[in-house]
Every structure is written in C-alpha cells, then in structure tokens.
C-alpha positions as CSV (number, residue, x, y, z in Angstrom):
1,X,11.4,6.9,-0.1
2,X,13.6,5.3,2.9
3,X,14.7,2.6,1.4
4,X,18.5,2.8,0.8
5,X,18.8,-0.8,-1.3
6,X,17.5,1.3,-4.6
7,X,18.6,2.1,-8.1
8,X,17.2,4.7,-9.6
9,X,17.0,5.9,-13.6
10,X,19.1,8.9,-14.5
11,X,17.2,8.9,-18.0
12,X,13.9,8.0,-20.1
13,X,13.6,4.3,-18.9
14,X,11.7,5.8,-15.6
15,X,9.2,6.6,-17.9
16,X,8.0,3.4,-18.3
17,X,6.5,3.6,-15.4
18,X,3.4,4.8,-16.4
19,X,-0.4,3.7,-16.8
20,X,-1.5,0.8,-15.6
21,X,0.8,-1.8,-13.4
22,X,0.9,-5.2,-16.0
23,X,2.8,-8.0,-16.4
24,X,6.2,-6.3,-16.7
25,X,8.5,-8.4,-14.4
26,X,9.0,-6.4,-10.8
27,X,12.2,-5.9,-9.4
28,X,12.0,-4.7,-5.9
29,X,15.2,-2.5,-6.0
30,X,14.3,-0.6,-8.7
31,X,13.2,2.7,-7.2
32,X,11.4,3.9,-9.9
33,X,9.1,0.8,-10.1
34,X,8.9,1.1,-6.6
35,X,7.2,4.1,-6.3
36,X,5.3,3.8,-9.6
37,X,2.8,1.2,-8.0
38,X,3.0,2.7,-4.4
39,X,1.4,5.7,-6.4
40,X,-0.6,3.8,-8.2
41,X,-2.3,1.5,-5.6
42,X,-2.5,5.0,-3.4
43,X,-4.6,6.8,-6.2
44,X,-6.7,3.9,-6.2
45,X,-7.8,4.7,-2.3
46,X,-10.2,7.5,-1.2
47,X,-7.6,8.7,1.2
48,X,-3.7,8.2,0.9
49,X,-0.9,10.4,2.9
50,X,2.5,10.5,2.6
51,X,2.7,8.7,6.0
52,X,0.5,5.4,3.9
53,X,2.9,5.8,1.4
54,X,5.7,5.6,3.9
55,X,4.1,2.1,5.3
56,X,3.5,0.3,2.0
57,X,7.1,1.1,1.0
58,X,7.9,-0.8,4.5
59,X,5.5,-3.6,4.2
60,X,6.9,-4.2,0.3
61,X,10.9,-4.3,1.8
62,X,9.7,-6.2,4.6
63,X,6.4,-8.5,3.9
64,X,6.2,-8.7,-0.2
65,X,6.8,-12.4,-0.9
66,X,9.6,-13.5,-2.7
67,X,7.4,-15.0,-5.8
68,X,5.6,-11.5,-6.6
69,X,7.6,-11.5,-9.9
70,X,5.2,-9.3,-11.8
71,X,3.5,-5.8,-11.0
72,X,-0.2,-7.0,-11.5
73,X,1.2,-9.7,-8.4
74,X,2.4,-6.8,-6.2
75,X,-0.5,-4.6,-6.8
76,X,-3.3,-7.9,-6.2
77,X,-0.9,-8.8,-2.9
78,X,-1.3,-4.9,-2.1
79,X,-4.8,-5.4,-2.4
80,X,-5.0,-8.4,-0.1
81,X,-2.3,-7.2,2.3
82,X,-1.9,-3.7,3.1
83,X,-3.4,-0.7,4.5
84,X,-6.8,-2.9,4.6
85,X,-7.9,-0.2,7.0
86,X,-7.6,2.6,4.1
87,X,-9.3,0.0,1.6
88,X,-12.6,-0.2,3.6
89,X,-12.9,3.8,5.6
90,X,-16.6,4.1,6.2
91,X,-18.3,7.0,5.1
92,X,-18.9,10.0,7.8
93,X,-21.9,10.1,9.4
C-alpha cells in the first residue's frame, strides 16, 4: 500500500478482518481494514490487478466521504464510485 498515514496490527486483532465487510465502524487509517475491503471489493470483480488495487487505495485517501463510518458504507460507495470501468467489462467477442 502507498499510503504512509497507516497503523498497522502487530498481533491477532488483523484477523478480524475477515468474511464479509459489515457494520463494524471504518477507520480509514487502519491499514489492515484498509486493505481487507480493497481485497474484498477486488474479489468481487472478474478482473482486479495490483495496479486497480493501487487506484481504489487512492480514490479511498482522496475521494471516500467523510461520513462513510461503516464498512458496508465504504464497500456500497465502492460500488457506486470506483473502478466503474472494471464493474461493467464486456465479454470478448
């Protein structure tokens, strides 16, 4: 990840971040949430590179609004937001 602004779990509490993103209050420096729902929303895409990954990190430091307080709220602005292009690909011909 780029960001410099995060904290990052040196024990067991990282392993919350698992499953399914839910109500659990979001905290933007927290690395490890971070990069649990940039994973997540990325596995929920046909295609997602490293490079995707790299952009949705930006666009959440830069673009997330302030009042995205849980992770079901990132993950729905996600939806609404970013990499549209990836979200709709059209099948090969």
């Amino acid at each position: 990840m780029a960001g410099t602004h995060y904290t990052w779990s040196t024990d067991d509490k990282k392993h919350v971040f698992t499953g399914q993103p839910s109500r659990r209050a979001f905290d933007r420096f927290n690395g490890d949430q971070v990069l649990f729902l940039i994973n997540f929303y990325g596995s929920t895409l046909e295609e997602f590179s490293v490079q995707d990954g790299r952009a949705l990190e930006n666009d959440i430091l830069n673009r997330l609004p302030t009042n995205a307080s849980s992770e079901m709220s990132v993950i729905n602005w996600m939806r609404r937001s970013c990499l549209t292009g990836l979200d709709s690909k059209p099948e090969p011909s």
